[in-house]
N, C-alpha and C positions, 0 to 999 in steps of 0.2 A: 519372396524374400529369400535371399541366400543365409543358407545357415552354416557356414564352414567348422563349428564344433559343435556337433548335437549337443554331447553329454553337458558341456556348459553352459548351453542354451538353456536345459531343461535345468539345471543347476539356479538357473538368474530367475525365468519363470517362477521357481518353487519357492523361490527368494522374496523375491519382489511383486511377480503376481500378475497375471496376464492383463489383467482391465488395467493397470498402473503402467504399465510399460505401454499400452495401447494408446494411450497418451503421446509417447515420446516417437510412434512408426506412422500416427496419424499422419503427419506434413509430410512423411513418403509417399501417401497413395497418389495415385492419380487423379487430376479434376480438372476437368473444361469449365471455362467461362464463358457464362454464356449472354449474350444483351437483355436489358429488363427494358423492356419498351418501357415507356413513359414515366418510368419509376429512376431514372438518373443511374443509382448505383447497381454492376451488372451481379448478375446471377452464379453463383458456385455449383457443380454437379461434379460430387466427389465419388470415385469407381471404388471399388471393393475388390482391389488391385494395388499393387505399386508399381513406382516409378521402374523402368529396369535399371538391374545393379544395384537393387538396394541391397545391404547388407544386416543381416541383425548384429554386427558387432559393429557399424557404425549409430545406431540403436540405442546399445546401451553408451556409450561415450556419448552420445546426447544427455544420457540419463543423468551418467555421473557429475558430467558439463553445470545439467543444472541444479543439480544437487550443490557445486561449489556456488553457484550463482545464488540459490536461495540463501543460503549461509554468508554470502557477504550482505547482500538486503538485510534480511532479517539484525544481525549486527547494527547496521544504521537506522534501522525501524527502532532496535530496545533503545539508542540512545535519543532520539526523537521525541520519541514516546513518553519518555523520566522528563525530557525537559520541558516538554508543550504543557506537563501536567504539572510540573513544581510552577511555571509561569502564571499559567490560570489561578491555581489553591496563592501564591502569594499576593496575585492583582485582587483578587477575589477577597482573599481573608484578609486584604490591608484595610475591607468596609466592613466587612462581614464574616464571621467567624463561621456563620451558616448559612455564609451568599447563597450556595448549588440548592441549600432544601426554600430559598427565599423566593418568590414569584414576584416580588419589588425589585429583584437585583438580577433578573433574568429579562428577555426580551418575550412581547407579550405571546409571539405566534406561539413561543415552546410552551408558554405556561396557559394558554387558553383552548390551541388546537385540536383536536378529538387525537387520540394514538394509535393507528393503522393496526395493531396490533392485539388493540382491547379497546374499543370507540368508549368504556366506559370510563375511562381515565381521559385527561389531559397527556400530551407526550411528555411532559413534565413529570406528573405521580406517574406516571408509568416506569421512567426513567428511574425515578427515583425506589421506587418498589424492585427492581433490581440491583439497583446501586445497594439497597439495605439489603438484599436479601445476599448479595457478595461477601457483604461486611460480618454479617451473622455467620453467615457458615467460614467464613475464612480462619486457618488454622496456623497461618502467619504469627508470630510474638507480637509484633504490635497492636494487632485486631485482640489477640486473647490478653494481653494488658489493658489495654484502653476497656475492652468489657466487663474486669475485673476491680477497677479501679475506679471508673466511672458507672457505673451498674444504673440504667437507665436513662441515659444520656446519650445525642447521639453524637460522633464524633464530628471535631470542627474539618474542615474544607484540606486541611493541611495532611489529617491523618484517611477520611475518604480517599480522597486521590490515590493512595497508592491501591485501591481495590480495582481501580477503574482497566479497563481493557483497550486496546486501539477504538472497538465498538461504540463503547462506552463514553470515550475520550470526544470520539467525532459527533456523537450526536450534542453531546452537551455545548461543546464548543460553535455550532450550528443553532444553539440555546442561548449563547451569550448575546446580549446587547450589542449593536454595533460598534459603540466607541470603546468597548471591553476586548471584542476580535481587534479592533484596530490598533490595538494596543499590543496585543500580543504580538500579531501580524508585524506590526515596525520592529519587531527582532530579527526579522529578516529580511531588511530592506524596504525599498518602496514600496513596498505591497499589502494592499488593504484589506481587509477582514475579509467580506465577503470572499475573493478570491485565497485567503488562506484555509476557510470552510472548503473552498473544494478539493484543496492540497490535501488535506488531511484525509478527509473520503476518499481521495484516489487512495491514498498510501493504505487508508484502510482496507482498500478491497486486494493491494498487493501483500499487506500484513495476512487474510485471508487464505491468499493462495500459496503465501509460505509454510502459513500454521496445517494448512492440511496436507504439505509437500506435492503440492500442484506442480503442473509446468508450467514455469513462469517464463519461458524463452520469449516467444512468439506471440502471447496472450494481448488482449485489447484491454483496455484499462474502462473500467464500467462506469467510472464518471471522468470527463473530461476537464479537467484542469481550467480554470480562467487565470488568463496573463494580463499583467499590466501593460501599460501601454507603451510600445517601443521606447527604451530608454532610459525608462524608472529603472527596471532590474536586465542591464545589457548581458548579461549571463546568458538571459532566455533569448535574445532577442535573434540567433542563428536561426530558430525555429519555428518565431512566428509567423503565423500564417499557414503552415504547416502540416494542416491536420493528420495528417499519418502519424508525425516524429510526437504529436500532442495527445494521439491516442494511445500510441503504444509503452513497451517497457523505458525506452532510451527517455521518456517524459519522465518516467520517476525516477528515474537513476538521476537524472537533471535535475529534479525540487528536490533531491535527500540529498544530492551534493552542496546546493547551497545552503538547505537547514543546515546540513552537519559542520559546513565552515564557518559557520557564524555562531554554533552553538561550542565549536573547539576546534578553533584558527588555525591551530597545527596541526591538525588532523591531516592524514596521508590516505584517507578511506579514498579519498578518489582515484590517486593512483595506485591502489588495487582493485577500483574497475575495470581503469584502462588496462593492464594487465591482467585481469580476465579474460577481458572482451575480444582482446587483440588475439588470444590465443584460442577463442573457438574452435571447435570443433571445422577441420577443414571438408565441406559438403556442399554444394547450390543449394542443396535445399535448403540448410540452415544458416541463409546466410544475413549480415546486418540489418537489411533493410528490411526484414521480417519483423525486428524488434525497433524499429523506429530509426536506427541511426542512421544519422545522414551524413553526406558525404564529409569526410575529413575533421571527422565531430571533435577527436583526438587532439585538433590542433586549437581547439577553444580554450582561451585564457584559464575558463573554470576549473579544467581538467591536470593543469599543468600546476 
């Protein structure tokens, strides 16, 4: 790697941290593909080398690139987040003021399943034995009012929710009854429960890699998205079939664009994607189709 100003080099290191920046020179190095006999998808062998010409000051403008990238996400994730959760606590507390602690008002896998986590709960008390334990320790005014004023009691569905985490938000939601997701889901279009359980886990695991200021450029998305079927939500429909654009980043920039226009119609969040995106960092290595987009994606109704 070319370093053309040590002293700032060593300046950004002591800054930021050599395994953190090793992140953003990874997709410089060099690596063959190589064929996976009978196994379909081919094989990576990545060298402990780079490309030649790399630069560490094209490096860090990766860095800062996705530094503004996470910071626009993250924005679309807090408003997602306040409104999936005031949707649920008012569907939820229009029957039941303590639907979330009720295992009649949940679906039965969450409230009978073993919890991968502690086999001696249900995923439900499991859930639930954090969700309480958030509440308790939270040092919010509402959490220390309602404790104070209610003193053994526990709070309705209305005032839990705001404890709740992307984490949080997604497994319970994966807990609701079918015709409860379905419900929610028809906020945003034709689209039905189940597949908005997956939307939500994706975004959780991109809310993940923002909260811990991951690189988010390039990254694969650890649950894949289920799409309705050509036509219901034509928004999607440039990319199904797709699996690249369905794995990667340009899939969630795609399901937070249409959350967020349906959750606030005038919303301009998208085009300051496009204006991100367009202005990437100029490099092969880092280019669109790393993160999923596909050709001329800019010209989709959604975006404009």
């Amino acid at each position: 790697m070319a370093i053309g100003d040590v002293s700032k080099a060593k300046q950004c290191l002591a800054r930021v941290g050599y395994y953190r920046l090793s992140a953003y020179w990874y997709p410089f190095r060099r690596f063959l593909i190589l064929p996976n006999v009978g196994r379909g998808r081919p094989l990576f062998h990545t060298f402990d080398e780079f490309v030649p010409g790399t630069k560490f000051e094209e490096v860090i403008d990766f860095y800062v690139y996705d530094k503004e990238l996470r910071l626009l996400v993250s924005d679309a994730l807090e408003r997602i987040e306040i409104c999936l959760r005031a949707q649920v606590a008012n569907l939820l507390g229009a029957r039941d003021m303590h639907a979330h602690r009720s295992a009649a008002q949940l679906h039965g896998d969450f409230t009978t399943k073993r919890s991968r986590r502690n086999n001696r709960f249900t995923r439900h008390q499991d859930w639930l034995h954090s969700q309480d334990d958030k509440f308790n320790k939270s040092k919010e005014d509402f959490a220390d009012h309602f404790r104070k004023k209610y003193n053994g009691l526990q709070p309705p569905i209305w005032v839990a929710t705001e404890v709740w985490d992307w984490g949080m938000l997604s497994h319970f939601v994966d807990g609701m009854r079918h015709s409860d997701t379905n419900a929610v889901a028809s906020h945003y279009g034709k689209l039905t429960g189940k597949e908005l359980v997956t939307w939500v886990h994706a975004l959780n695991d991109v809310r993940n890699i923002c909260a811990h200021h991951s690189r988010l450029w390039n990254r694969g998305l650890k649950v894949q998205p289920k799409f309705p079927p050509m036509g219901d939500l034509p928004e999607l429909d440039h990319i199904q079939g797709n699996t690249h654009s369905q794995t990667r980043l340009y899939c969630a920039l795609l399901i937070m664009c249409i959350m967020m226009r349906n959750i606030h119609p005038a919303t301009e969040w998208h085009k300051r994607v496009v204006d991100l995106v367009t202005r990437a960092p100029t490099n092969p290595i880092i280019d669109l189709n790393a993160a999923g987009f596909p050709m001329n994606w800019e010209q989709e109704a959604i975006w404009k």
